[in-house]
C-alpha positions, 0 to 999 in steps of 0.5 A: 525177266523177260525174252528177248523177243518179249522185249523187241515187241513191247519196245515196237509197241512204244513205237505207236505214236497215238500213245506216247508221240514221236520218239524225239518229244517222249518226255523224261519220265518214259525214257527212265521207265522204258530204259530197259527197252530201248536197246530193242528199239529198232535201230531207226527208231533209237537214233531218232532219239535226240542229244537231248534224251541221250544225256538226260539218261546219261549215267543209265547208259553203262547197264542198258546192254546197247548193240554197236549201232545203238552204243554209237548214236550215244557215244556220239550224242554223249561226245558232242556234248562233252566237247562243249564241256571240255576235252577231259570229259571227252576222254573219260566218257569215250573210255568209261563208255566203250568199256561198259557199253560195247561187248568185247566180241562185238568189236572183233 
């Protein structure tokens, strides 16, 4: 229930590396707690996120309401991984992906 802005600061707060570190080694645990925040990290900071994280959160994605740049770091992270998977994972999570994550008005 909270505003926007609300989310922005606690999300800039995560930021502080004296309470959990750098982005790249916060740990499972408060990437699942703090899921809801990430759309709100600044977008420099979300793509620090690693290929790692990105996929660990894999199914969660779909209902984080991620903005353009932050729904691209994923795509691509999710992409990446799934070319080693094979190209029908590709494919599927390309479409599943975009048609979730990317609001339509966005991409007009």
């Amino acid at each position: 229930g909270m505003k926007p802005e609300q989310k922005e600061a606690l999300a800039k707060r995560l930021l502080a590396p004296e309470l959990f570190g750098e982005v790249p080694d916060w740990p499972q645990e408060l990437l699942w707690a703090a899921l809801p925040l990430l759309p709100h990290l600044p977008l420099e900071s979300f793509l620090q996120l690693s290929p790692h994280q990105i996929q660990a959160l894999e199914d969660s994605w779909p209902v984080a309401d991620l903005g353009p740049g932050h729904a691209r770091h994923v795509l691509r992270s999710l992409v990446n991984q799934s070319m080693e998977d094979g190209e029908e994972q590709v494919l599927r999570w390309h479409m599943n992906f975009w048609e979730c994550c990317v609001h339509l008005e966005e991409l007009s």
